[in-house]
TORTORGU-18368 format. One record per atom (N, C-alpha, C): atom name; x, y, z; residue in three letters; residue number from 1. Coordinates in nm, 3 decimals, decimal comma. Layout:
name=CA c1=X c2=Y c3=Z resn=ALA resi=NUM
...
***
This chain:
name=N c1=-0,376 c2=1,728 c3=0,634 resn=UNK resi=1
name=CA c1=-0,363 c2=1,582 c3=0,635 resn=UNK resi=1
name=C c1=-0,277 c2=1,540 c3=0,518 resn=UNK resi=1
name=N c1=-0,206 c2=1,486 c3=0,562 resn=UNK resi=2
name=CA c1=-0,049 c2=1,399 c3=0,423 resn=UNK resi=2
name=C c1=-0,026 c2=1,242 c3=0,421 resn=UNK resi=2
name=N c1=-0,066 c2=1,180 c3=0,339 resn=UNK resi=3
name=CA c1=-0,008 c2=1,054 c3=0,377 resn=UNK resi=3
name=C c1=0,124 c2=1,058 c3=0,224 resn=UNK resi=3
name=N c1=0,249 c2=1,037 c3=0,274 resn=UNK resi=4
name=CA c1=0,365 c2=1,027 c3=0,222 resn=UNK resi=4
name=C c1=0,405 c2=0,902 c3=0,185 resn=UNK resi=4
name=N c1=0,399 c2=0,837 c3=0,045 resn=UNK resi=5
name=CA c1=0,424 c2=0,718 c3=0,028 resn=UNK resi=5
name=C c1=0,584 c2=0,700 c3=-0,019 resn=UNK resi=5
name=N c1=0,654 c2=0,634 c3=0,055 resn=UNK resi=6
name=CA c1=0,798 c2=0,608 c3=-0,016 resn=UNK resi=6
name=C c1=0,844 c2=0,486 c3=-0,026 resn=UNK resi=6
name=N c1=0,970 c2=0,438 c3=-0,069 resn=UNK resi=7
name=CA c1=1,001 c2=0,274 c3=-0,044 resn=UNK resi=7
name=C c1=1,037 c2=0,247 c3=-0,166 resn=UNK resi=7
name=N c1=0,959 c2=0,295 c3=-0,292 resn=UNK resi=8
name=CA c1=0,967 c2=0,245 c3=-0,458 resn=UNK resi=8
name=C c1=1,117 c2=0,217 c3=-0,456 resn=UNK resi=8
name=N c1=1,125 c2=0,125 c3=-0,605 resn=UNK resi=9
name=CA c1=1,235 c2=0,137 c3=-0,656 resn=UNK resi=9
name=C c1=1,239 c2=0,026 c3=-0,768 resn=UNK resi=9
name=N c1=1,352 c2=-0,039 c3=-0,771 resn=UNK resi=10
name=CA c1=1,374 c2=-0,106 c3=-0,911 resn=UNK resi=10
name=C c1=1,399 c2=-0,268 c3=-0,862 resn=UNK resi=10
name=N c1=1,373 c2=-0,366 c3=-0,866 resn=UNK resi=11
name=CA c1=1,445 c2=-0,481 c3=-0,833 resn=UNK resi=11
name=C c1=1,425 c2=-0,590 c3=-0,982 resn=UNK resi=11
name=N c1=1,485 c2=-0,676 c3=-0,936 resn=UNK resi=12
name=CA c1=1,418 c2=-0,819 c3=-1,023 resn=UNK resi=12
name=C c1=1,376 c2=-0,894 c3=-1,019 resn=UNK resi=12
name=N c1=1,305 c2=-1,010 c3=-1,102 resn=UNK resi=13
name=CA c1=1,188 c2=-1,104 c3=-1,060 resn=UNK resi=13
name=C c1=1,252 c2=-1,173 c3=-0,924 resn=UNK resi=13
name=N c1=1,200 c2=-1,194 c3=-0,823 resn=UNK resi=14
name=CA c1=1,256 c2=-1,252 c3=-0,705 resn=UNK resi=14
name=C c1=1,282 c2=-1,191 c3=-0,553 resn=UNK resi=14
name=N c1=1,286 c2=-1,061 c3=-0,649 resn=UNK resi=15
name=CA c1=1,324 c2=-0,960 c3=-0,459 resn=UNK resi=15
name=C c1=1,245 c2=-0,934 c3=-0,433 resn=UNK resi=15
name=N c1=1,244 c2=-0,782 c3=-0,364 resn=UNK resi=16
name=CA c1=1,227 c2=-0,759 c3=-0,261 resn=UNK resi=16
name=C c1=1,198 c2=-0,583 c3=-0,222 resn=UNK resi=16
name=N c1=1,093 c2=-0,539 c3=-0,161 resn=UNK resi=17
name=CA c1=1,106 c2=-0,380 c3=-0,109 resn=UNK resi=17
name=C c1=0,981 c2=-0,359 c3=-0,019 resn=UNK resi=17
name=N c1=0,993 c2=-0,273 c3=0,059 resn=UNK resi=18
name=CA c1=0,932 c2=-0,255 c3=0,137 resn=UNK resi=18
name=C c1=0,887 c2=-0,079 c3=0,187 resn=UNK resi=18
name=N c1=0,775 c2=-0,069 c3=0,037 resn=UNK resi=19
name=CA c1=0,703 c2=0,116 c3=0,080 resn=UNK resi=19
name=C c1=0,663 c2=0,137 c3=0,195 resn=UNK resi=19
name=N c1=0,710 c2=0,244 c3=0,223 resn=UNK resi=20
name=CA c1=0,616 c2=0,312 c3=0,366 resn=UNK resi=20
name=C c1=0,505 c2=0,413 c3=0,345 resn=UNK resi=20
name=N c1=0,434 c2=0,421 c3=0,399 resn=UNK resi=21
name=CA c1=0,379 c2=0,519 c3=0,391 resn=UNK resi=21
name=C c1=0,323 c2=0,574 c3=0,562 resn=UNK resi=21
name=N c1=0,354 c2=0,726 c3=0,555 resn=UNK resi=22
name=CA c1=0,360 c2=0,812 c3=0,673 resn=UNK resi=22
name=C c1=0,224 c2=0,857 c3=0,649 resn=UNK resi=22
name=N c1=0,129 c2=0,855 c3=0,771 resn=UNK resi=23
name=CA c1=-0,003 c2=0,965 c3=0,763 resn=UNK resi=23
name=C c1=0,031 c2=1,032 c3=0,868 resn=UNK resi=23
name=N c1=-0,007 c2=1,192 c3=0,866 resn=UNK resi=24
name=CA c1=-0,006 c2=1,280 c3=0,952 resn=UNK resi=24
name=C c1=-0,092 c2=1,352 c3=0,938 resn=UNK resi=24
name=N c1=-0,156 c2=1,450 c3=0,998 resn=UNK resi=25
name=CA c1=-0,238 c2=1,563 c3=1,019 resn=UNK resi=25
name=C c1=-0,417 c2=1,542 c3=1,124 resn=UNK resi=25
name=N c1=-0,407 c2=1,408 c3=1,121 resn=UNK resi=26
name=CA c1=-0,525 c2=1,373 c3=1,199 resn=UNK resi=26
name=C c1=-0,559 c2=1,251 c3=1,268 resn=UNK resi=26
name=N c1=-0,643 c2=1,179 c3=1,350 resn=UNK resi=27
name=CA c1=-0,608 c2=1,061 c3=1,388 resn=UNK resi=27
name=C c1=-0,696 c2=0,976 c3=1,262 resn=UNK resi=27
name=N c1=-0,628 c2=0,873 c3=1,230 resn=UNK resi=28
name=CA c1=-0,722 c2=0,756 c3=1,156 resn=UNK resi=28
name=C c1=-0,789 c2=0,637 c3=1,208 resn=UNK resi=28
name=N c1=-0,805 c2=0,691 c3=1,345 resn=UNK resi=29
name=CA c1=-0,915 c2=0,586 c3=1,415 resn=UNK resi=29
name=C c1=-1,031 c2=0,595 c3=1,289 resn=UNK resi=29
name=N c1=-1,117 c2=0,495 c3=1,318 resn=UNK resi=30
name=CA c1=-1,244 c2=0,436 c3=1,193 resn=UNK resi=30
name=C c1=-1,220 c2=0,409 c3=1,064 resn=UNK resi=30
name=N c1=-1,082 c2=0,467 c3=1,033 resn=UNK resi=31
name=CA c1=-1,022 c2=0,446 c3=0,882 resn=UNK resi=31
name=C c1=-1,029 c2=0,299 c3=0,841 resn=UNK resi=31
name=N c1=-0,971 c2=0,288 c3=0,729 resn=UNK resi=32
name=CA c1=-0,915 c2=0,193 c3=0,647 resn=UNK resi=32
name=C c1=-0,822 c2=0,216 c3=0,576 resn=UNK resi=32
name=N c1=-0,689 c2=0,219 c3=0,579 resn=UNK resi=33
name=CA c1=-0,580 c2=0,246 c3=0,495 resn=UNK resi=33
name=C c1=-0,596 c2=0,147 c3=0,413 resn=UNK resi=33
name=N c1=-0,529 c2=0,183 c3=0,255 resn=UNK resi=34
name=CA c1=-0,527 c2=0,103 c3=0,199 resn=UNK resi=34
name=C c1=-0,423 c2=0,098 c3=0,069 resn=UNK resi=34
name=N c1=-0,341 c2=-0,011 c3=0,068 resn=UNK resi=35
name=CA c1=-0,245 c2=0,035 c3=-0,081 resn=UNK resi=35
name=C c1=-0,324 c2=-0,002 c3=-0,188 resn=UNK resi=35
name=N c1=-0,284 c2=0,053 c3=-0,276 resn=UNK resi=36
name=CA c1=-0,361 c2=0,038 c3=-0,432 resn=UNK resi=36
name=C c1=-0,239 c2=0,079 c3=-0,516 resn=UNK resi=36
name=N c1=-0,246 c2=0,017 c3=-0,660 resn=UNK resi=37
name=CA c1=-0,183 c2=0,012 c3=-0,753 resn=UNK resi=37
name=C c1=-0,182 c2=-0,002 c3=-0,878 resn=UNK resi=37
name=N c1=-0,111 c2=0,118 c3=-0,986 resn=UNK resi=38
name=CA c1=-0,186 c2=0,088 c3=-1,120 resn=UNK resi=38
name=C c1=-0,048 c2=0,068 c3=-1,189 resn=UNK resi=38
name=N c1=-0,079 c2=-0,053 c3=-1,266 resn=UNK resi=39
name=CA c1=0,085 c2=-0,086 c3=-1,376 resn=UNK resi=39
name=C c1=0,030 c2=-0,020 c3=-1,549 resn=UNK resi=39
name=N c1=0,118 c2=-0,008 c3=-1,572 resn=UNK resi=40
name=CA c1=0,120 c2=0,074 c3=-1,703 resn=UNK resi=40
name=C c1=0,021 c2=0,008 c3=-1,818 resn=UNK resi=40
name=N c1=-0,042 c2=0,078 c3=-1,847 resn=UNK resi=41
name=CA c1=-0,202 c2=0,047 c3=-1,904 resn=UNK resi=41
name=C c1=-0,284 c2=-0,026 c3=-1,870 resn=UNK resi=41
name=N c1=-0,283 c2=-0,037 c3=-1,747 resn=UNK resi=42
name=CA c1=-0,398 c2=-0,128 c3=-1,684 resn=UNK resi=42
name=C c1=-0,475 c2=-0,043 c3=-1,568 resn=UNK resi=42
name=N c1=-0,580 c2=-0,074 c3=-1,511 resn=UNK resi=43
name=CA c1=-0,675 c2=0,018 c3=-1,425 resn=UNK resi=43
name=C c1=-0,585 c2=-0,019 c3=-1,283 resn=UNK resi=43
name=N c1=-0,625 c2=0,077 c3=-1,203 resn=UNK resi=44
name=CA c1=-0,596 c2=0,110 c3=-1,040 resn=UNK resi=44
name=C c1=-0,644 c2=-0,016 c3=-1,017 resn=UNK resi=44
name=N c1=-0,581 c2=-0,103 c3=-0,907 resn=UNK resi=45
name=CA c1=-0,641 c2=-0,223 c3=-0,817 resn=UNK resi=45
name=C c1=-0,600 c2=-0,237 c3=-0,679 resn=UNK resi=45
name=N c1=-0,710 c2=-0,288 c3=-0,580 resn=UNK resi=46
name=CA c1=-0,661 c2=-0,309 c3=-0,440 resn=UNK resi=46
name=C c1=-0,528 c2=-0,365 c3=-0,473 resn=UNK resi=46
name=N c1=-0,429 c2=-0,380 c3=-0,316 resn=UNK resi=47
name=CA c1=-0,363 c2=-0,439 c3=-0,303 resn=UNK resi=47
name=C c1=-0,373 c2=-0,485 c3=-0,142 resn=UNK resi=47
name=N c1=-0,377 c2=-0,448 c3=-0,059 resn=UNK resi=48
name=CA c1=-0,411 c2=-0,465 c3=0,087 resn=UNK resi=48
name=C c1=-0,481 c2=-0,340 c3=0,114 resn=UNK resi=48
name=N c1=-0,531 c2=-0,391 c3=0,267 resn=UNK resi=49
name=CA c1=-0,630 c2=-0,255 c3=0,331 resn=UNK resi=49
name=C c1=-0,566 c2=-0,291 c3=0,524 resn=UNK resi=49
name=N c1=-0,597 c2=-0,243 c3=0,601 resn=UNK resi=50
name=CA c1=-0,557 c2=-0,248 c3=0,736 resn=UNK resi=50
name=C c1=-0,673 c2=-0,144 c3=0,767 resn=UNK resi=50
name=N c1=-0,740 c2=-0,197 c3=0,879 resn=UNK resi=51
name=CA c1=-0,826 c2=-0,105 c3=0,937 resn=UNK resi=51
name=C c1=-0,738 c2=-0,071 c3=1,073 resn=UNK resi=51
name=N c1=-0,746 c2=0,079 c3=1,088 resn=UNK resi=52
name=CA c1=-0,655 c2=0,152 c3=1,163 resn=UNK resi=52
name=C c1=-0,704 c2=0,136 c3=1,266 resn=UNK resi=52
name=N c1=-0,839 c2=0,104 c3=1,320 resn=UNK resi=53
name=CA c1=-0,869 c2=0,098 c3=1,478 resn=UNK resi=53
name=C c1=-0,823 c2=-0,082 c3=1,525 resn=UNK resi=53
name=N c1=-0,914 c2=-0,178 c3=1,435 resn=UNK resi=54
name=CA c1=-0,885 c2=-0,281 c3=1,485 resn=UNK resi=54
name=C c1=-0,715 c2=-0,366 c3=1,453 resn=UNK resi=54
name=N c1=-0,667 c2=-0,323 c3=1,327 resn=UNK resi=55
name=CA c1=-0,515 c2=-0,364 c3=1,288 resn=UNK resi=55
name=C c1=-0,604 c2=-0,475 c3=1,162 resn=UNK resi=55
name=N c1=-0,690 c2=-0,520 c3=1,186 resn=UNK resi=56
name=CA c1=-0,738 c2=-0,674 c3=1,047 resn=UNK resi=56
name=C c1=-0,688 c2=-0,596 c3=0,936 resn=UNK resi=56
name=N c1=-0,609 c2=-0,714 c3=0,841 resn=UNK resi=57
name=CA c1=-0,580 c2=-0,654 c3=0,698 resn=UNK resi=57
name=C c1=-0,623 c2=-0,743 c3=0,608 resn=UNK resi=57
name=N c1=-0,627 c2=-0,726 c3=0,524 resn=UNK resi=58
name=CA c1=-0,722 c2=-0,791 c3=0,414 resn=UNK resi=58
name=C c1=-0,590 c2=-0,764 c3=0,261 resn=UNK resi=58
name=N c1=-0,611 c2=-0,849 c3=0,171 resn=UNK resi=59
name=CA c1=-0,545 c2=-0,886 c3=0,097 resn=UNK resi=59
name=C c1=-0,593 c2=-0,887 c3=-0,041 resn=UNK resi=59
name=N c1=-0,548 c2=-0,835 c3=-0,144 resn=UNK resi=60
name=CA c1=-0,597 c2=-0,937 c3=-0,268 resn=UNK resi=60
name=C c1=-0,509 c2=-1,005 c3=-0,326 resn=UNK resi=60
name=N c1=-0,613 c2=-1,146 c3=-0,338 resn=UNK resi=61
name=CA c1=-0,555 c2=-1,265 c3=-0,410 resn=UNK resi=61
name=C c1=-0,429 c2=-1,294 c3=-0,485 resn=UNK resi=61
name=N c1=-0,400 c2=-1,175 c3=-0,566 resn=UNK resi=62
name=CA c1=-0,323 c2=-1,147 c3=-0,680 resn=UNK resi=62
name=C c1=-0,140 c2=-1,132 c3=-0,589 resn=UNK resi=62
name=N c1=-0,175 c2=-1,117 c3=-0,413 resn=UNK resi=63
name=CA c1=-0,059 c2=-1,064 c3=-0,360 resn=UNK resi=63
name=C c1=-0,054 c2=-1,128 c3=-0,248 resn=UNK resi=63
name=N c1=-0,158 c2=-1,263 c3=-0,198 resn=UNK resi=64
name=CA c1=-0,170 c2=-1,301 c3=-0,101 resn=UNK resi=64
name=C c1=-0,076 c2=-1,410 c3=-0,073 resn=UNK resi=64
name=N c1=0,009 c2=-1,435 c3=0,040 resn=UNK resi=65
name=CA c1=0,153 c2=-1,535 c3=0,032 resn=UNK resi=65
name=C c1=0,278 c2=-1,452 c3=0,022 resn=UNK resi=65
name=N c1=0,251 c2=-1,312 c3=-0,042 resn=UNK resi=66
name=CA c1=0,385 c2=-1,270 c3=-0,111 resn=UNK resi=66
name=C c1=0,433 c2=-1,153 c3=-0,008 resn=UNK resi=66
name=N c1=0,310 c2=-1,074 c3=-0,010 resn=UNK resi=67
name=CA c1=0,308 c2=-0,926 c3=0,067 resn=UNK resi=67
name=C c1=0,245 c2=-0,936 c3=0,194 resn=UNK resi=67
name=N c1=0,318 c2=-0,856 c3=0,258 resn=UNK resi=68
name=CA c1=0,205 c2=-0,834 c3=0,412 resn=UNK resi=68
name=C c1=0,261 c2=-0,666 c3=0,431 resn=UNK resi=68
name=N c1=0,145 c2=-0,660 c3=0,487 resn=UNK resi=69
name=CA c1=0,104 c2=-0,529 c3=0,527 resn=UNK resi=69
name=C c1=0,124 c2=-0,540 c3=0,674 resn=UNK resi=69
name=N c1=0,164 c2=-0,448 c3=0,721 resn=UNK resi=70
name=CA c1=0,175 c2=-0,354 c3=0,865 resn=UNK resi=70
name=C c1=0,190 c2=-0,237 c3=0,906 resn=UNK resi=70
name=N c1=0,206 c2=-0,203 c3=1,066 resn=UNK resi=71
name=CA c1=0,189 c2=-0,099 c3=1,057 resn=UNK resi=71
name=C c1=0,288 c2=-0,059 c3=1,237 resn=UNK resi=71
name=N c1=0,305 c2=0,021 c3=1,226 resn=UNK resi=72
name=CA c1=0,352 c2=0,109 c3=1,305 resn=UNK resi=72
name=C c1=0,239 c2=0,222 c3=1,373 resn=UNK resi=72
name=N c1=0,242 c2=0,140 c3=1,522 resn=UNK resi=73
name=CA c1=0,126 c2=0,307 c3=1,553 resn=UNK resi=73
name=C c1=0,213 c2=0,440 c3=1,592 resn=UNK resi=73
name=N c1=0,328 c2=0,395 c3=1,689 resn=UNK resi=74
name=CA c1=0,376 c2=0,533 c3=1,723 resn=UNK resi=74
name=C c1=0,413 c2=0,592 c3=1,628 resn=UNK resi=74
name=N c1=0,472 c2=0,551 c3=1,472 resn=UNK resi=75
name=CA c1=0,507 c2=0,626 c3=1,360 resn=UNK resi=75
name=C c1=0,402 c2=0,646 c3=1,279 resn=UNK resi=75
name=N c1=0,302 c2=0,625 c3=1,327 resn=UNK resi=76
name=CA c1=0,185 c2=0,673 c3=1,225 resn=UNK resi=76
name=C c1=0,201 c2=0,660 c3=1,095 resn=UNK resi=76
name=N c1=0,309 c2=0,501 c3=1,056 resn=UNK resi=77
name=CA c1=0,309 c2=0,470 c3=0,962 resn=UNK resi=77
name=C c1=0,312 c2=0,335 c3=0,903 resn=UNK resi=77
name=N c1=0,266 c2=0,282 c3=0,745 resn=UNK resi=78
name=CA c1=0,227 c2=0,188 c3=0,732 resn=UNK resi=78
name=C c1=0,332 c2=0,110 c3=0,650 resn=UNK resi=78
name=N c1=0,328 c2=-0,022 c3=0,623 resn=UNK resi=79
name=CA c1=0,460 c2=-0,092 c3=0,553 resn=UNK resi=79
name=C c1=0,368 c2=-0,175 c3=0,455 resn=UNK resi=79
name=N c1=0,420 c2=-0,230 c3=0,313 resn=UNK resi=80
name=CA c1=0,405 c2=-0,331 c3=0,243 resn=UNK resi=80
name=C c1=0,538 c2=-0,385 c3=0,220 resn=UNK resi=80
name=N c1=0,561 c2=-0,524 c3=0,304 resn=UNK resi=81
name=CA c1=0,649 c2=-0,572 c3=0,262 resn=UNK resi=81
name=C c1=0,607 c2=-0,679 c3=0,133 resn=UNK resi=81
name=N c1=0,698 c2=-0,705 c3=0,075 resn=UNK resi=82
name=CA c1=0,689 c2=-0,738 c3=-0,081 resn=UNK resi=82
name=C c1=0,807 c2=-0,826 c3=-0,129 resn=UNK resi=82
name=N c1=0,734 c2=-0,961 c3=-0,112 resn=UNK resi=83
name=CA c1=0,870 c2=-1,063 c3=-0,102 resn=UNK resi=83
name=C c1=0,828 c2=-1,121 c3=-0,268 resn=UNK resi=83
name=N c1=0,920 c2=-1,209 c3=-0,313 resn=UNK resi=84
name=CA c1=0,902 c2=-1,289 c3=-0,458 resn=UNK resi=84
name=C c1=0,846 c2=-1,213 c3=-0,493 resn=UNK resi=84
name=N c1=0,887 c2=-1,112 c3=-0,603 resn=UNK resi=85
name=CA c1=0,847 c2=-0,967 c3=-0,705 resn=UNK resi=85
name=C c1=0,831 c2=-1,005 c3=-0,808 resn=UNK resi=85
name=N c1=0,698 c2=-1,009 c3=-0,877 resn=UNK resi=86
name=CA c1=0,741 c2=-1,022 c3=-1,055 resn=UNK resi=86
name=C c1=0,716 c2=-0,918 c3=-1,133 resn=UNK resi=86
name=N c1=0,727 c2=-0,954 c3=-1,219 resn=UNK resi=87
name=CA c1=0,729 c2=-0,822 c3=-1,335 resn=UNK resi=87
name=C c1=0,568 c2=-0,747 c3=-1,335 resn=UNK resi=87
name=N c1=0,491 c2=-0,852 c3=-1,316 resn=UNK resi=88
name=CA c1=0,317 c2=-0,767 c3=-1,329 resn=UNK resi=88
name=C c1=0,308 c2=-0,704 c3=-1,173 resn=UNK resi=88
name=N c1=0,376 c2=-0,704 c3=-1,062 resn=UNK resi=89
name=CA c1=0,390 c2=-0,635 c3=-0,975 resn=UNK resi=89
name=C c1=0,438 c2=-0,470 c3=-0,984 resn=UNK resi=89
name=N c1=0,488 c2=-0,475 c3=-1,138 resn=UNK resi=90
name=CA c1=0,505 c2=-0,356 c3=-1,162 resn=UNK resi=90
name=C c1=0,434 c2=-0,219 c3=-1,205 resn=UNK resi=90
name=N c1=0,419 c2=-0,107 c3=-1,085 resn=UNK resi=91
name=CA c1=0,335 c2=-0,041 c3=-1,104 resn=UNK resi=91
name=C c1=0,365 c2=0,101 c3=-0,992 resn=UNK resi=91
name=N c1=0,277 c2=0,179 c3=-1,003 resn=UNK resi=92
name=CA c1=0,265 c2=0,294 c3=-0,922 resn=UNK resi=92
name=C c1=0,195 c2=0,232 c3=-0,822 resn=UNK resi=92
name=N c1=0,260 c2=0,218 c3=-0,637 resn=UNK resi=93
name=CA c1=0,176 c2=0,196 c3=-0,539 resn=UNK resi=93
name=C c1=0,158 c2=0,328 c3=-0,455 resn=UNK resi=93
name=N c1=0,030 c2=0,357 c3=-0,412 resn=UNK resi=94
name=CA c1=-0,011 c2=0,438 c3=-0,349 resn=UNK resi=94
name=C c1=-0,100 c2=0,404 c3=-0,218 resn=UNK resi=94
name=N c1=-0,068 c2=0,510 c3=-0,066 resn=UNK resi=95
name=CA c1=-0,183 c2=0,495 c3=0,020 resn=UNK resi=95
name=C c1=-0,260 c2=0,585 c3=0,013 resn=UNK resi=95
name=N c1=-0,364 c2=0,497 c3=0,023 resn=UNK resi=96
name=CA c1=-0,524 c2=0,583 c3=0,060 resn=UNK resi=96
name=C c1=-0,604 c2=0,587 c3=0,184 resn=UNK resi=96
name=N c1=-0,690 c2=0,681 c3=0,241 resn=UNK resi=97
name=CA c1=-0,775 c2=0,657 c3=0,332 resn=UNK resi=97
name=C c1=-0,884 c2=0,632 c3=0,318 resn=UNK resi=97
name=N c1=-1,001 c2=0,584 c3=0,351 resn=UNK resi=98
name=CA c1=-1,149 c2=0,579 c3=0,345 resn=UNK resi=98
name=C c1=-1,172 c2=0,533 c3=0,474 resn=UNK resi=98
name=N c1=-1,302 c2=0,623 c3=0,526 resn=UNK resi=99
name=CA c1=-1,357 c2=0,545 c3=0,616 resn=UNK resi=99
name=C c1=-1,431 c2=0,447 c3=0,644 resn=UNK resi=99
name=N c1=-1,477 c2=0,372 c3=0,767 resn=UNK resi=100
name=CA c1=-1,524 c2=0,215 c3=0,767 resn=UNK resi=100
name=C c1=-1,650 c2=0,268 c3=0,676 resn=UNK resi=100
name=N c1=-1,643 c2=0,140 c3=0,609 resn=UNK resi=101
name=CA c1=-1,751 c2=0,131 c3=0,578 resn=UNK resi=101
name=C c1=-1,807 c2=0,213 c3=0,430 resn=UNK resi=101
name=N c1=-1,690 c2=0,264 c3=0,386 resn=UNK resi=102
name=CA c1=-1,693 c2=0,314 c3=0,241 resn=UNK resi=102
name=C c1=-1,634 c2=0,279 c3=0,147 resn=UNK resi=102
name=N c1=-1,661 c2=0,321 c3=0,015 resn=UNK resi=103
name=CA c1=-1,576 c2=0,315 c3=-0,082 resn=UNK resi=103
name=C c1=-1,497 c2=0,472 c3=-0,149 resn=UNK resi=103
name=N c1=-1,514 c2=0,546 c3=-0,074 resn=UNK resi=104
name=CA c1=-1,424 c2=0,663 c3=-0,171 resn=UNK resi=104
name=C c1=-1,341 c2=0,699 c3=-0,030 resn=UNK resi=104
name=N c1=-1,262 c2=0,741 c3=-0,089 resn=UNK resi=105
name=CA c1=-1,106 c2=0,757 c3=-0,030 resn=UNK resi=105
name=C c1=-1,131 c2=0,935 c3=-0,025 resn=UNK resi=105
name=N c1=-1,109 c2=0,962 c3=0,108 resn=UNK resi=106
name=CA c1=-1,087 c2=1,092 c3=0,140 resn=UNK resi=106
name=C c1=-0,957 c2=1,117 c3=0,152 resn=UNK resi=106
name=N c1=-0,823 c2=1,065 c3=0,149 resn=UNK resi=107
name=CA c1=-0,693 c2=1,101 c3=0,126 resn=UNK resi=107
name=C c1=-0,619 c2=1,016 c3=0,096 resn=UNK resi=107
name=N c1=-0,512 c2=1,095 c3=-0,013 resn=UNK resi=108
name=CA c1=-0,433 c2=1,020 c3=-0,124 resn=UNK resi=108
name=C c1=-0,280 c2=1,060 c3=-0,104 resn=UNK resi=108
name=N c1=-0,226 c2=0,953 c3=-0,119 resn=UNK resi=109
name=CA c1=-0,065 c2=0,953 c3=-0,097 resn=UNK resi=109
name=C c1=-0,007 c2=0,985 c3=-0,273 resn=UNK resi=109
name=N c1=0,108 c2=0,987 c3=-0,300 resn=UNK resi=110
name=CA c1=0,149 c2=1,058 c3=-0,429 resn=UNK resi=110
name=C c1=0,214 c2=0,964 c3=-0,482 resn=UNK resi=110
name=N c1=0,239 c2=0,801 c3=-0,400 resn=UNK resi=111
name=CA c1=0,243 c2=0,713 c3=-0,478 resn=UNK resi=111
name=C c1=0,388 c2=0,700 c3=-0,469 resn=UNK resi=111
name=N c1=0,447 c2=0,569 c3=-0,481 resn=UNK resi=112
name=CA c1=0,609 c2=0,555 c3=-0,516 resn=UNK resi=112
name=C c1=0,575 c2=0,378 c3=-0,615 resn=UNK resi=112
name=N c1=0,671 c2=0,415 c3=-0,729 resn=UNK resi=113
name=CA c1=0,713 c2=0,314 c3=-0,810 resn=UNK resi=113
name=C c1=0,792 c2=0,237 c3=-0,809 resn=UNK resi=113
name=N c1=0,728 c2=0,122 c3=-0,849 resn=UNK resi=114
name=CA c1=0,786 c2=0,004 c3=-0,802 resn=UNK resi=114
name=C c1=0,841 c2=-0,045 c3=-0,952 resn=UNK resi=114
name=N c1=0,934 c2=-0,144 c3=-0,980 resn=UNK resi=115
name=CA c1=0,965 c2=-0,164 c3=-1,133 resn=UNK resi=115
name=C c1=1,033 c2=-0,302 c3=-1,099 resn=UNK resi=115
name=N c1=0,991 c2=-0,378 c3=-1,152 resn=UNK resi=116
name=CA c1=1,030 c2=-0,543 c3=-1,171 resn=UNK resi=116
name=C c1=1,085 c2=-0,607 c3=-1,257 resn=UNK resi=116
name=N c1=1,196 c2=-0,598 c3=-1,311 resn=UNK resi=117
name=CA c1=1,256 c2=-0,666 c3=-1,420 resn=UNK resi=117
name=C c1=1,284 c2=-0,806 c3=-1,421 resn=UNK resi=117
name=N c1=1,239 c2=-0,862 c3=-1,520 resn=UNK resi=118
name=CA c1=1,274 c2=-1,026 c3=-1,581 resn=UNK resi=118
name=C c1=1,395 c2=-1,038 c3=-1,605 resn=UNK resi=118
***
């Protein structure tokens, strides 16, 4: 099982990018995908979740208006698009799996960086 996170890169306060992340090796019916993200000295935090059977995505506050999450079923892969970027957006984003109804993540993506300049 792999989930492949890519998309990172560099922009400035105002743009724009859009990570993917690929899961393969099993089906994620009952899942919950989810991006998460940690900026440089600060702790890991949600960023969206998508439950893989029903599609509902859920948001935190901190990204709600800006980002949306989707997904691709035949590519068995997921999107954060990421509009008006600021600098505290800057961080390592990663996908995770957990199933319904949990909190620990049985598979981890390797993350792509995102960097926001003022």
């Amino acid at each position: 099982v792999q989930l492949q996170a890519s998309g990172g890169g560099s922009v400035q306060t105002g743009g724009y990018l859009r990570p993917s992340c690929l899961a393969s090796g099993r089906s994620f019916s009952g899942y919950i995908m989810d991006w998460l993200r940690q900026g440089p000295g600060k702790e890991r935090e949600f960023v969206a979740a998508i439950n893989w059977s029903d599609g509902s995505i859920y948001y935190a506050d901190s990204v709600k208006g800006r980002f949306t999450m989707s997904r691709d079923n035949a590519k068995n892969t997921m999107y954060l698009q990421m509009n008006s970027l600021k600098p505290e957006d800057t961080a390592l984003y990663s996908c995770a799996a957990r199933q319904l109804r949990s909190t620990a993540y049985d598979y981890w993506g390797q993350g792509t960086l995102v960097t926001v300049s003022s």
